[in-house]
TIMI-2910 file (N, C-alpha, C, CB; in pm, 1 decimal, decimal comma, always signed):
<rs>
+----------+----------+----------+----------+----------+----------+----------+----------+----------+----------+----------+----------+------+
!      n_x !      n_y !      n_z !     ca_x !     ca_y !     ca_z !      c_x !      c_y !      c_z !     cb_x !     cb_y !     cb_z ! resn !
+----------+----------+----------+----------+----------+----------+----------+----------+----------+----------+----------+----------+------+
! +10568,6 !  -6620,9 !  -3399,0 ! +10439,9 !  -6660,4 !  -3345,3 ! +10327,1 !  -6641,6 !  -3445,7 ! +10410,6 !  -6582,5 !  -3220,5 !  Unk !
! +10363,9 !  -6574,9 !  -3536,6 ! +10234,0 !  -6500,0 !  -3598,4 ! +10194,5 !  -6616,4 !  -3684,7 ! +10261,2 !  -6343,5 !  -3692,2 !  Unk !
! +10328,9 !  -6726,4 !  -3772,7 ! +10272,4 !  -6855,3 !  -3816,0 ! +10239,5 !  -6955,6 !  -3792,1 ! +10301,3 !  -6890,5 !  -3861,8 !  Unk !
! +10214,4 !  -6972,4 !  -3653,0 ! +10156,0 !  -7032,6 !  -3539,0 ! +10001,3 !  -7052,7 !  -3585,8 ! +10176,6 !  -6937,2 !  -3401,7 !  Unk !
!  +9983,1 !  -7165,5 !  -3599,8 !  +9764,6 !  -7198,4 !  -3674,4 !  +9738,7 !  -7198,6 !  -3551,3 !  +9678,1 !  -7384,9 !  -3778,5 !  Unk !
!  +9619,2 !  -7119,2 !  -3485,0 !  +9578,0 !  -7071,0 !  -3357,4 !  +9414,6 !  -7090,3 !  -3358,6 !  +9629,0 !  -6911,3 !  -3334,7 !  Unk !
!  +9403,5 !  -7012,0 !  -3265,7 !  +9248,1 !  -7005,3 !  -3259,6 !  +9223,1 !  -6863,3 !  -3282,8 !  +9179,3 !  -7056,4 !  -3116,0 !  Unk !
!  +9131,2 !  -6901,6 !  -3402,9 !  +9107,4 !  -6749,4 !  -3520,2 !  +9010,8 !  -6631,1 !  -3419,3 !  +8975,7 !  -6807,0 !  -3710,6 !  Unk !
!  +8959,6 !  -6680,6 !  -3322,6 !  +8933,5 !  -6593,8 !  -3194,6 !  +9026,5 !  -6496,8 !  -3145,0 !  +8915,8 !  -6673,8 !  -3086,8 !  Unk !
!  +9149,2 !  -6588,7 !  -3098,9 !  +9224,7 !  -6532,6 !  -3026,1 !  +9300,5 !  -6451,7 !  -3101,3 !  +9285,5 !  -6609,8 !  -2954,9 !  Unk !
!  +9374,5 !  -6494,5 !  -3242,4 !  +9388,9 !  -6408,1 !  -3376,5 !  +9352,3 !  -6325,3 !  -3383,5 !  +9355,7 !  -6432,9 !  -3474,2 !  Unk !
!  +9217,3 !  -6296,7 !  -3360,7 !  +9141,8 !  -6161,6 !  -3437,5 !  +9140,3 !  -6073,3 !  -3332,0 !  +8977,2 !  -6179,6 !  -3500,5 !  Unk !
!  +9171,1 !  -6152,1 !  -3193,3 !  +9193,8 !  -6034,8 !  -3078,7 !  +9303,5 !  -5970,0 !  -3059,3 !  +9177,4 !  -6073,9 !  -2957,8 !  Unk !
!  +9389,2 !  -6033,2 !  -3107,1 !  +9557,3 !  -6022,6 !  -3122,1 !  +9545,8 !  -5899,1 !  -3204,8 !  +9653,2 !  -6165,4 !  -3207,5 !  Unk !
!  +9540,5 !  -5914,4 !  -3333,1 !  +9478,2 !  -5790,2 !  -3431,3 !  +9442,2 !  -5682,2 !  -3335,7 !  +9331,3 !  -5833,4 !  -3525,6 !  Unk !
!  +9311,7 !  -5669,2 !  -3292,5 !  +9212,7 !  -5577,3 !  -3259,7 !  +9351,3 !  -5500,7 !  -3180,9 !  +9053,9 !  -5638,4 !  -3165,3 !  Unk !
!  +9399,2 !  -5603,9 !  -3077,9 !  +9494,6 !  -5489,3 !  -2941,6 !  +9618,2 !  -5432,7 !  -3029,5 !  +9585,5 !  -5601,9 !  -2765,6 !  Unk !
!  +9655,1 !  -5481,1 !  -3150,9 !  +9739,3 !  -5433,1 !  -3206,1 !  +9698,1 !  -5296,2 !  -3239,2 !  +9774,6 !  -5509,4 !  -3298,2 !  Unk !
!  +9644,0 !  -5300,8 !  -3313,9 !  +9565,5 !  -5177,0 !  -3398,3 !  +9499,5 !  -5059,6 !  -3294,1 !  +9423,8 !  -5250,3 !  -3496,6 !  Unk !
!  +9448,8 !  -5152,4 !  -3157,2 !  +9439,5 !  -5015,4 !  -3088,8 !  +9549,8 !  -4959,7 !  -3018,8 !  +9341,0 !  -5015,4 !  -2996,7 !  Unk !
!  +9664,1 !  -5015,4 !  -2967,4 !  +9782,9 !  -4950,6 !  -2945,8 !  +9802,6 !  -4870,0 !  -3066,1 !  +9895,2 !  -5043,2 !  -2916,9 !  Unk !
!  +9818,8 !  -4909,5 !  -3191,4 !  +9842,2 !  -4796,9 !  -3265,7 !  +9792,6 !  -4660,8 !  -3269,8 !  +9826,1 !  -4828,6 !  -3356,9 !  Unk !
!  +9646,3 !  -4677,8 !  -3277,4 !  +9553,5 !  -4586,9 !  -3193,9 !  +9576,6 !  -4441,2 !  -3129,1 !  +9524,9 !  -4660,3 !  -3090,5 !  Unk !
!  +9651,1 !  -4591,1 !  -2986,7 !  +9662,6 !  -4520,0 !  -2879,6 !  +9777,3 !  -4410,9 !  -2931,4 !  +9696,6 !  -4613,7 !  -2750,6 !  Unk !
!  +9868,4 !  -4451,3 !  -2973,3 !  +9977,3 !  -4389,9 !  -2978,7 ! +10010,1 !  -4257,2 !  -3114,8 ! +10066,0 !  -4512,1 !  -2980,6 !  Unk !
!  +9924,0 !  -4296,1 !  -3228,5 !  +9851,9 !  -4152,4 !  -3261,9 !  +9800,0 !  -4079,2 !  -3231,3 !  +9799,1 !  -4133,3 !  -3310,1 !  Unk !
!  +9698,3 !  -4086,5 !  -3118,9 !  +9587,3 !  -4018,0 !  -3003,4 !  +9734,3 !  -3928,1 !  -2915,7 !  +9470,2 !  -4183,5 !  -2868,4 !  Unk !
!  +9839,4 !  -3995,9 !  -2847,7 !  +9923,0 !  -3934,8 !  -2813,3 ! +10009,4 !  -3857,5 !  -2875,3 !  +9961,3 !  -3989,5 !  -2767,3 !  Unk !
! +10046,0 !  -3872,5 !  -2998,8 ! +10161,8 !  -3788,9 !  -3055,3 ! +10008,4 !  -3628,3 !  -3088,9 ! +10274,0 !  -3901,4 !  -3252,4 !  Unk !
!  +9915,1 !  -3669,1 !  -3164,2 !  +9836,9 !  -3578,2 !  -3167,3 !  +9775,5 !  -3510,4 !  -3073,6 !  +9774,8 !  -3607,2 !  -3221,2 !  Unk !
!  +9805,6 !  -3507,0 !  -2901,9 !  +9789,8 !  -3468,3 !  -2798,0 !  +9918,4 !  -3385,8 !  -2757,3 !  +9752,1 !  -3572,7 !  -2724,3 !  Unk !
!  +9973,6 !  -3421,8 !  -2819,4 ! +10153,3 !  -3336,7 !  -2817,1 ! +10154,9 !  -3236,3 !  -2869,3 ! +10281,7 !  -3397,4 !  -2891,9 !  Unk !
! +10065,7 !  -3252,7 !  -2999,0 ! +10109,2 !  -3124,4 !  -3097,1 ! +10019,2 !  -3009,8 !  -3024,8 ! +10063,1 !  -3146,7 !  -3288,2 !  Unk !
!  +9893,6 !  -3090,8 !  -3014,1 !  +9756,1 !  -2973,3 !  -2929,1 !  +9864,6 !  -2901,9 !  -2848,8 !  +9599,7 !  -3063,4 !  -2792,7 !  Unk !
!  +9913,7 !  -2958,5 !  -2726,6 !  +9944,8 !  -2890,6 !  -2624,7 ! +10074,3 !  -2814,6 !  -2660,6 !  +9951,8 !  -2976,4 !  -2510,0 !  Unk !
! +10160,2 !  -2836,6 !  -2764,0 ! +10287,8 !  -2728,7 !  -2862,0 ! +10197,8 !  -2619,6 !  -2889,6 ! +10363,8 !  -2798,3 !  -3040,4 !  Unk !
! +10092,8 !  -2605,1 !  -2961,8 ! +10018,0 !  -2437,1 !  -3014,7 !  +9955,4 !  -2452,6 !  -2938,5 !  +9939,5 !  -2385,9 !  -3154,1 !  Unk !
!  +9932,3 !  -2473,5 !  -2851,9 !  +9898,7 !  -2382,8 !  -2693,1 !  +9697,8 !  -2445,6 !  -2712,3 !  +9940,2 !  -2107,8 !  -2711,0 !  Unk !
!  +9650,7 !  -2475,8 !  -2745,6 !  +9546,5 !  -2538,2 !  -2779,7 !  +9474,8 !  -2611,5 !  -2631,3 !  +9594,7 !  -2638,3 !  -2897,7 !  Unk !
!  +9527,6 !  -2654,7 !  -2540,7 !  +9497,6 !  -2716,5 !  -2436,1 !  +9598,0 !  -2733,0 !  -2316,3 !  +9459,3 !  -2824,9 !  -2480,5 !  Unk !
!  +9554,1 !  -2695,5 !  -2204,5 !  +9604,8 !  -2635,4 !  -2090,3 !  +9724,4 !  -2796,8 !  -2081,7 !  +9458,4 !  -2591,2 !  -1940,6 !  Unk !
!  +9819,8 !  -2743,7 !  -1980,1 !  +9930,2 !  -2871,2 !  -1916,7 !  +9848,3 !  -2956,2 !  -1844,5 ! +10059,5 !  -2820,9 !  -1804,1 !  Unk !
!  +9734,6 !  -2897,2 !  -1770,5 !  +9709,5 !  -3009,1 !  -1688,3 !  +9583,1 !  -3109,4 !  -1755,4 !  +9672,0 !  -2948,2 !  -1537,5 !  Unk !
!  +9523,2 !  -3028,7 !  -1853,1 !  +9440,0 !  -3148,2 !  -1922,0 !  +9588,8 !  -3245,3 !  -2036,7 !  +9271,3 !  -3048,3 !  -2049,7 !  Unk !
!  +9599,0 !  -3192,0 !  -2046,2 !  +9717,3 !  -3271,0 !  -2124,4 !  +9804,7 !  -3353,9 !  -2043,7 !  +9812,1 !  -3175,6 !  -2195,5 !  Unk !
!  +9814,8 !  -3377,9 !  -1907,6 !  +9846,8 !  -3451,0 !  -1844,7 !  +9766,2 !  -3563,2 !  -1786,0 !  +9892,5 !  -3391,4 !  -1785,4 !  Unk !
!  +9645,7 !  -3510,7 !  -1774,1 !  +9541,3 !  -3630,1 !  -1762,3 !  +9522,5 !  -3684,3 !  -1846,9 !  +9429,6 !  -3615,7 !  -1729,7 !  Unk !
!  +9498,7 !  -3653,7 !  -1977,3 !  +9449,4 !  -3714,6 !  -2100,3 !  +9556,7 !  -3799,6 !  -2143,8 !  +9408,7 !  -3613,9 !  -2209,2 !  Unk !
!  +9700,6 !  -3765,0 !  -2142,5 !  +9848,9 !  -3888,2 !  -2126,7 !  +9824,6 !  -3959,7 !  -2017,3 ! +10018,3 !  -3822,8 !  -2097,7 !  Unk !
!  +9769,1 !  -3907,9 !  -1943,0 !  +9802,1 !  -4069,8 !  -1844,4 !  +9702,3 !  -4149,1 !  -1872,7 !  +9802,6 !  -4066,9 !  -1663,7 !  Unk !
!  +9536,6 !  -4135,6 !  -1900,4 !  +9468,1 !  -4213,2 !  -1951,7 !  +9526,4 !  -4280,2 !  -2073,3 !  +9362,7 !  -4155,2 !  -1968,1 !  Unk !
!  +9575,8 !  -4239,3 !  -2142,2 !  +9637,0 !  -4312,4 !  -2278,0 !  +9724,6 !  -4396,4 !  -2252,2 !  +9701,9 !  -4230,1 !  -2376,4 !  Unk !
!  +9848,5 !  -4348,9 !  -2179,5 !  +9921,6 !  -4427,3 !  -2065,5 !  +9866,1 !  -4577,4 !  -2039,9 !  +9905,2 !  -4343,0 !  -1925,4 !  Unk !
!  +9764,6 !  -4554,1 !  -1940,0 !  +9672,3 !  -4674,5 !  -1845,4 !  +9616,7 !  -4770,1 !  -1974,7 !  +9506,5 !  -4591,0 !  -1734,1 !  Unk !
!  +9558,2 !  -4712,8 !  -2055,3 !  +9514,6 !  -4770,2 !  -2182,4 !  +9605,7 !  -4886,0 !  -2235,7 !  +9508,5 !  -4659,3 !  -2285,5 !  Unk !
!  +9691,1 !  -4793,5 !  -2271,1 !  +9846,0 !  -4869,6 !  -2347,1 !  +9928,5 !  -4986,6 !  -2283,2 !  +9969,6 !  -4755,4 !  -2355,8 !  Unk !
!  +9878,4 !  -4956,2 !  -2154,7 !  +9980,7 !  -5083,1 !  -2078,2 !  +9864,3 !  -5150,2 !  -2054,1 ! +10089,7 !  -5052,6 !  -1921,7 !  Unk !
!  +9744,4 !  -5150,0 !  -2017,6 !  +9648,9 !  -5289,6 !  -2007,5 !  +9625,3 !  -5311,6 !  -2133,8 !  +9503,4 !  -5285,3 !  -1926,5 !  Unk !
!  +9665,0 !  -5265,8 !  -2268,2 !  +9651,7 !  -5349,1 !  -2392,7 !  +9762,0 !  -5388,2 !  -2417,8 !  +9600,7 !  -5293,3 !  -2506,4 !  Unk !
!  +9882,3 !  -5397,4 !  -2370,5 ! +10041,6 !  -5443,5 !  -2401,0 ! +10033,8 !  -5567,8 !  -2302,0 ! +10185,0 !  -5311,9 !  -2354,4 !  Unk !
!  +9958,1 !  -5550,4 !  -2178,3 !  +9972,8 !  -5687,9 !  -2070,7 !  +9871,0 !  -5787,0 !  -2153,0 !  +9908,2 !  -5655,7 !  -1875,0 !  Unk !
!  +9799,0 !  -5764,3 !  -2232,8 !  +9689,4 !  -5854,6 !  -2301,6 !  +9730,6 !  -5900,8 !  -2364,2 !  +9590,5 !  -5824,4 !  -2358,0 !  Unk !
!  +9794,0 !  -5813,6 !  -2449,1 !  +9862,2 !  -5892,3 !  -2587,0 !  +9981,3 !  -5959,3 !  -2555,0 !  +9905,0 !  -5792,4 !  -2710,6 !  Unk !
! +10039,0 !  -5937,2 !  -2434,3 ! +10126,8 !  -6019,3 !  -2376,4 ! +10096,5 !  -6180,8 !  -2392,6 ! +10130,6 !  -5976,6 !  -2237,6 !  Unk !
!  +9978,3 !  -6149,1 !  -2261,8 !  +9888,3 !  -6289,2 !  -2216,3 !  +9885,2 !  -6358,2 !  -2293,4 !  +9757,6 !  -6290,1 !  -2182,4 !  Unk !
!  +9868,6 !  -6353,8 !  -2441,7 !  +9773,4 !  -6423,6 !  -2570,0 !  +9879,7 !  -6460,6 !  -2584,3 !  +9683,6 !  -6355,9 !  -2698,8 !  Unk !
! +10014,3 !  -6351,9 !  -2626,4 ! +10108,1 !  -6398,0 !  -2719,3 ! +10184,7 !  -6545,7 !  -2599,3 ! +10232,3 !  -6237,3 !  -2776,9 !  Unk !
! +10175,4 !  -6571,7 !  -2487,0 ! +10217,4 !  -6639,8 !  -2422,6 ! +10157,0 !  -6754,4 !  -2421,0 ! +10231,6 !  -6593,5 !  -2334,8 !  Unk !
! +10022,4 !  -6754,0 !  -2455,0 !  +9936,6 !  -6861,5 !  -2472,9 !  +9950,3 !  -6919,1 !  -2577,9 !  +9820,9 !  -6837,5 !  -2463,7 !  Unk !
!  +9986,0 !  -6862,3 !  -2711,7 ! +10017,7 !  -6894,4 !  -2889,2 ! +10141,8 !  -6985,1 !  -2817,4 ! +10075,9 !  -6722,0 !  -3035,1 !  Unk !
! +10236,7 !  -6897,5 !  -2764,5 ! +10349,3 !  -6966,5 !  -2777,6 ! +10379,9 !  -7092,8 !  -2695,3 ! +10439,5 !  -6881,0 !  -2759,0 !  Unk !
! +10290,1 !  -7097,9 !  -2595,6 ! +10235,2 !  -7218,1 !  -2497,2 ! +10200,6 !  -7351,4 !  -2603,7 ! +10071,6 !  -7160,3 !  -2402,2 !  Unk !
! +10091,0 !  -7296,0 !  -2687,7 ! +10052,8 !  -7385,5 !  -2762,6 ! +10119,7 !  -7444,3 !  -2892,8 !  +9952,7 !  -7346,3 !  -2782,7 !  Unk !
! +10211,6 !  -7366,4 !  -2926,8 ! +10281,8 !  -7409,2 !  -3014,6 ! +10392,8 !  -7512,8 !  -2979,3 ! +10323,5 !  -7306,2 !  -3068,9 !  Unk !
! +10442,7 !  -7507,8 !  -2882,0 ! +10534,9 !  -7575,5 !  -2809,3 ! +10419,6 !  -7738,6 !  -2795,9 ! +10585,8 !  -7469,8 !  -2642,0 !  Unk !
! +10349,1 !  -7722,5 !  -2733,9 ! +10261,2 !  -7841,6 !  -2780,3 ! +10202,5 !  -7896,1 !  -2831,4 ! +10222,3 !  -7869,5 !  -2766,1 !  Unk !
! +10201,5 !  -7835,7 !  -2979,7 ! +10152,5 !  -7891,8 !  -3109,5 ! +10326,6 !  -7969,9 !  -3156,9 ! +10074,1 !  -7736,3 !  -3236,8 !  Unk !
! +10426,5 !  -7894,1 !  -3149,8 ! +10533,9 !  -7976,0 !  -3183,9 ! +10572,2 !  -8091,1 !  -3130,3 ! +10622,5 !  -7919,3 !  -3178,4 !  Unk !
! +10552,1 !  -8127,5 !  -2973,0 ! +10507,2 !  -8275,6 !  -2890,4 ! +10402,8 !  -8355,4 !  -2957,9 ! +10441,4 !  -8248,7 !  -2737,6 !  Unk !
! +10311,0 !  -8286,4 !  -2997,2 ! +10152,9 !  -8423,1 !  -3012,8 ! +10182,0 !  -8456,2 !  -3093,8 !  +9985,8 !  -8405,6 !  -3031,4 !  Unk !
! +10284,6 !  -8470,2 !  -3190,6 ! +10293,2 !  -8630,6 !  -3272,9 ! +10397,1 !  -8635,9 !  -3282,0 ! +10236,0 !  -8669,4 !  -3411,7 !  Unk !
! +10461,4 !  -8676,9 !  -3118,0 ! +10563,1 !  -8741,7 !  -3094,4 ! +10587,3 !  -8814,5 !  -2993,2 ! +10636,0 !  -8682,6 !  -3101,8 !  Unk !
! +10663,2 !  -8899,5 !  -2963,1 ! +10607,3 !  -9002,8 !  -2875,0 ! +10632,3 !  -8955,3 !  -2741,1 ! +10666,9 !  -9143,7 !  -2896,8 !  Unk !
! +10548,5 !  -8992,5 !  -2619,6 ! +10598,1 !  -8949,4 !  -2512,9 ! +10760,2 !  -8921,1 !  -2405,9 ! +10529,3 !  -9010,1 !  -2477,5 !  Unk !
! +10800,1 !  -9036,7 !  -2449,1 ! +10953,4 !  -9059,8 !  -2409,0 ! +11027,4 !  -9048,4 !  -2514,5 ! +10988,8 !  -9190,7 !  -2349,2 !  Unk !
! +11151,1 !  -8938,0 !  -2512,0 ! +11246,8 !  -8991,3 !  -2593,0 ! +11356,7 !  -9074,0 !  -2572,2 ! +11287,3 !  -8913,4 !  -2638,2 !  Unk !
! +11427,0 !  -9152,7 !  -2601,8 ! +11500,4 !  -9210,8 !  -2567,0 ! +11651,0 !  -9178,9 !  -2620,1 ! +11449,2 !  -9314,2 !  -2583,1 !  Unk !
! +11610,3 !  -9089,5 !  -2750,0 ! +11763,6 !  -9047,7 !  -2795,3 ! +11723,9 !  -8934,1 !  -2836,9 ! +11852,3 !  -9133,1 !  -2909,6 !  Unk !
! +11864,1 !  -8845,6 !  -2888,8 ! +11880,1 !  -8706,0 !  -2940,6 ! +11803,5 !  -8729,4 !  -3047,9 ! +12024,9 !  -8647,2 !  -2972,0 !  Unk !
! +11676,9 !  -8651,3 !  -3067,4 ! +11637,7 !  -8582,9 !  -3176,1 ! +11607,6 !  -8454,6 !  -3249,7 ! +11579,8 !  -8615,5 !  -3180,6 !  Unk !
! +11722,5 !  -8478,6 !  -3353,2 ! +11770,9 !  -8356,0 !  -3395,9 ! +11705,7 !  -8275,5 !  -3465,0 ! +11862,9 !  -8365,7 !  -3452,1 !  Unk !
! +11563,9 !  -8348,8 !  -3500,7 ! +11483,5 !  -8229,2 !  -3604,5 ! +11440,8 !  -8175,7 !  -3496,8 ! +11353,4 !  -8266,4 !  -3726,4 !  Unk !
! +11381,7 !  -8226,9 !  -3384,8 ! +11262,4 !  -8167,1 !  -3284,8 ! +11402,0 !  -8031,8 !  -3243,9 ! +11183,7 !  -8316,1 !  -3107,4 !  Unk !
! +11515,9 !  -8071,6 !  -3233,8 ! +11592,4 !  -7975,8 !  -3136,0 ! +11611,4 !  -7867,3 !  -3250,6 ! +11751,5 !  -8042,0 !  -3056,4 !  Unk !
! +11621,7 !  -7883,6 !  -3326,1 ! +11603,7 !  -7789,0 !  -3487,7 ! +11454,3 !  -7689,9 !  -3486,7 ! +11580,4 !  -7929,8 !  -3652,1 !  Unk !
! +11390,8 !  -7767,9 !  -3488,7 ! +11242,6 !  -7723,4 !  -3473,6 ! +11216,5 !  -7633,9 !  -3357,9 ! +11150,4 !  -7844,1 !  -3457,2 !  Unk !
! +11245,3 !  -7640,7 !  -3227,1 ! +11219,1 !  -7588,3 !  -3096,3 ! +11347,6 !  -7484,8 !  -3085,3 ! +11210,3 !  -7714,2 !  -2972,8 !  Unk !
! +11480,4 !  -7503,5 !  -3083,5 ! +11555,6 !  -7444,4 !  -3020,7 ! +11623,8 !  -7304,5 !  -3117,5 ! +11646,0 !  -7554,0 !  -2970,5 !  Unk !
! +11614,6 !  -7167,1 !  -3078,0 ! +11664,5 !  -7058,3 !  -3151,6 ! +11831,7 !  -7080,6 !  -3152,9 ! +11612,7 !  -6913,1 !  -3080,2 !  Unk !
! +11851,9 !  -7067,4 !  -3028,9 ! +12025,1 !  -7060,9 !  -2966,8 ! +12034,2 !  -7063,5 !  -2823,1 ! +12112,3 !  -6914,1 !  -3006,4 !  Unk !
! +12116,1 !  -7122,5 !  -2769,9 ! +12207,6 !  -7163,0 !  -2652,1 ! +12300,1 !  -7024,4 !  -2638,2 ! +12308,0 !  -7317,0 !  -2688,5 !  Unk !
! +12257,5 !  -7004,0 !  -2528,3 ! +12385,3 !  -6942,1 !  -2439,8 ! +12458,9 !  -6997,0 !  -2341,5 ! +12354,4 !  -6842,0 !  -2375,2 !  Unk !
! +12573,7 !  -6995,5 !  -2340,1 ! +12683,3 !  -7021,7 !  -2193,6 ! +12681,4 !  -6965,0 !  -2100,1 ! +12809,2 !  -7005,8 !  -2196,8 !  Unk !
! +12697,2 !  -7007,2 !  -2009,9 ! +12676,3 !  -6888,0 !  -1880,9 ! +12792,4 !  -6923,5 !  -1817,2 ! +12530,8 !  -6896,1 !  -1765,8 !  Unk !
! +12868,8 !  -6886,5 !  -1681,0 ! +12975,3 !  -6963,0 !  -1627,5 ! +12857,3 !  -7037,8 !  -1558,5 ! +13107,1 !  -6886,5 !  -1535,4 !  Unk !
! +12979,7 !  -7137,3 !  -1438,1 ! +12942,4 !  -7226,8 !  -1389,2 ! +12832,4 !  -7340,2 !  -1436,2 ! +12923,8 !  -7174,9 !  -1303,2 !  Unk !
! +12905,7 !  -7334,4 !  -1536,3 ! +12821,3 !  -7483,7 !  -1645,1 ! +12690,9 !  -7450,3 !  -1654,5 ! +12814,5 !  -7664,6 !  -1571,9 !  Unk !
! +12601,6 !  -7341,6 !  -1630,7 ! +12474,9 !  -7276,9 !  -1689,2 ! +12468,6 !  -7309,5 !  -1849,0 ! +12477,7 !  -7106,6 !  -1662,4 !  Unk !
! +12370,3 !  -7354,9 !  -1892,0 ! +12272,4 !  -7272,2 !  -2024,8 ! +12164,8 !  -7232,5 !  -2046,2 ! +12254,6 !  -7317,8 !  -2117,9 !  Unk !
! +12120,9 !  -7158,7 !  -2076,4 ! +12033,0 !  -7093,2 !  -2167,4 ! +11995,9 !  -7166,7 !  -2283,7 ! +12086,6 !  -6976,3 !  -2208,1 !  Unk !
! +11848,5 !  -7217,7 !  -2326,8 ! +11829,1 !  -7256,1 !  -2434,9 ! +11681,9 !  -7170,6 !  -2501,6 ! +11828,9 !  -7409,1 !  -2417,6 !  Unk !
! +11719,2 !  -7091,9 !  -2570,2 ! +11595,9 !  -7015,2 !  -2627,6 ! +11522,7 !  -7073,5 !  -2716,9 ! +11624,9 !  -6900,4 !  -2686,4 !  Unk !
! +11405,6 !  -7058,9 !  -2701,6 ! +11322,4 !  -7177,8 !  -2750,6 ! +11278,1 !  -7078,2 !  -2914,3 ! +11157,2 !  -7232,4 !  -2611,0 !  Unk !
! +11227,3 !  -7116,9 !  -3022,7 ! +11220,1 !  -7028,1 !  -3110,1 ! +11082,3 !  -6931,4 !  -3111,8 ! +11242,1 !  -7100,1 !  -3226,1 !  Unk !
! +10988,5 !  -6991,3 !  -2979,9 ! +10868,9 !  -6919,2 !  -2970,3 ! +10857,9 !  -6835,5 !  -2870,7 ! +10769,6 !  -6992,3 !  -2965,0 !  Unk !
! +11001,0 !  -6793,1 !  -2824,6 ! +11016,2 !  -6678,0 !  -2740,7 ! +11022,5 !  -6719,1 !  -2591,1 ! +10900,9 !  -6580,4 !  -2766,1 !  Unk !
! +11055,8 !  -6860,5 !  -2559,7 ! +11056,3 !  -6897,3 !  -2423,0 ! +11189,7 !  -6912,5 !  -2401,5 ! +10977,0 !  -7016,1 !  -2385,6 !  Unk !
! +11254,4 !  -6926,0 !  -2284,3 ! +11397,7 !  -6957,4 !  -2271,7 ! +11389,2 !  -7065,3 !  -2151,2 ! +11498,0 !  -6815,7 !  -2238,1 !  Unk !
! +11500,6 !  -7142,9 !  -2113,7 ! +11453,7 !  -7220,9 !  -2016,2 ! +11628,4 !  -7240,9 !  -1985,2 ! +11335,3 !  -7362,0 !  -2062,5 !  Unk !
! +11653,4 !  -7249,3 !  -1851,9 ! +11778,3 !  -7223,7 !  -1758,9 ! +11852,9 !  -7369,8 !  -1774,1 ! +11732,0 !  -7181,6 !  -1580,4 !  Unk !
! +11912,0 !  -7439,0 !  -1778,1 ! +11973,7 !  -7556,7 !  -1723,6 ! +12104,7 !  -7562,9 !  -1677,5 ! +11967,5 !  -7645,3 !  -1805,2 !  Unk !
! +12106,8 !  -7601,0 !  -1533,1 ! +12253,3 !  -7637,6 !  -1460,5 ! +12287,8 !  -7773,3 !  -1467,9 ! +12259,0 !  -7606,0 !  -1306,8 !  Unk !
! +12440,7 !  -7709,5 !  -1568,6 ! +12521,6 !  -7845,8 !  -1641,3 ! +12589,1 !  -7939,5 !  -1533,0 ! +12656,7 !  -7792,9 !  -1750,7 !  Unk !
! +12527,6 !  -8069,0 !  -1547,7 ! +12573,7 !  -8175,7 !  -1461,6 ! +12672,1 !  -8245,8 !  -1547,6 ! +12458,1 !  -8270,9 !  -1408,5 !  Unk !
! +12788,6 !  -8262,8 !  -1480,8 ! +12901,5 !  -8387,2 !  -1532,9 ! +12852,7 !  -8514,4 !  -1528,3 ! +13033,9 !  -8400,8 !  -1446,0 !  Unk !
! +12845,7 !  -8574,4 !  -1656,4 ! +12813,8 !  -8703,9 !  -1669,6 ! +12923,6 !  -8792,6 !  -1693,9 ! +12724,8 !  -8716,5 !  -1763,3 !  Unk !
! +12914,7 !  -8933,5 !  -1669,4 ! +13037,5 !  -8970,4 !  -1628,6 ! +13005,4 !  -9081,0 !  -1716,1 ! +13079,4 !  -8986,5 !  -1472,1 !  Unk !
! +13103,5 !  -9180,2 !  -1759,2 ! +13089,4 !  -9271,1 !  -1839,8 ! +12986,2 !  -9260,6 !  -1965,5 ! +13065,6 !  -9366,6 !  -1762,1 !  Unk !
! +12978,0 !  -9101,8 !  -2002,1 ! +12962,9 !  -9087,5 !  -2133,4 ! +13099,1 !  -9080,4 !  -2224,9 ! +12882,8 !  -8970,9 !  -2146,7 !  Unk !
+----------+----------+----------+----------+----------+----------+----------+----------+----------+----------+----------+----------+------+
</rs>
């Protein structure tokens, strides 16, 4: 996703939540050590982890959001200059889009898309192919 040409907005926000999870998660290991030499009671040290906690997961659901939106959009930058209908196998686009196929039983696949989407399909017998 990250070579995905985006909107340098949403980029630089991507950044920002990165860097403050990191943050976060120095703020926590250094809240560990406090409370090892006895420096600060269990129960402030339990509030102060769960705020970091609450922190960490509404900046992981954000950076979620975005990264779902990059990958939204990338999927439709590889369509817009191509024609609406295809009419036959095309093998660069399926090159371009697809990571790997899984099998599933009952004629299931799995096709993982390379921008982190996957999408289900139940295999129909075609006949006079």
């Amino acid at each position: 996703l990250k070579a995905i040409q985006g909107n340098p907005e949403q980029d630089r926000e991507m950044q920002e939540i990165e860097q403050n999870i990191q943050e976060l998660k120095r703020q926590g290991y250094r809240l560990g050590r406090i409370l090892t030499e006895g420096s600060i009671s269990s129960a402030i040290f339990i509030e102060r982890q769960n705020q970091i906690e609450a922190q960490l997961d509404a900046l992981r659901r954000r950076l979620r959001q975005l990264q779902g939106q990059k990958a939204f959009e990338w999927v439709i930058s590889v369509f817009r200059n191509r024609p609406a209908i295809l009419e036959a196998y095309d093998e660069e686009l399926f090159l371009l889009l697809v990571d790997h196929i899984t099998v599933l039983p009952g004629r299931r696949l799995v096709f993982w898309l390379k921008n982190g989407l996957e999408l289900e399909e139940n295999g129909q017998e075609v006949s006079g192919v």
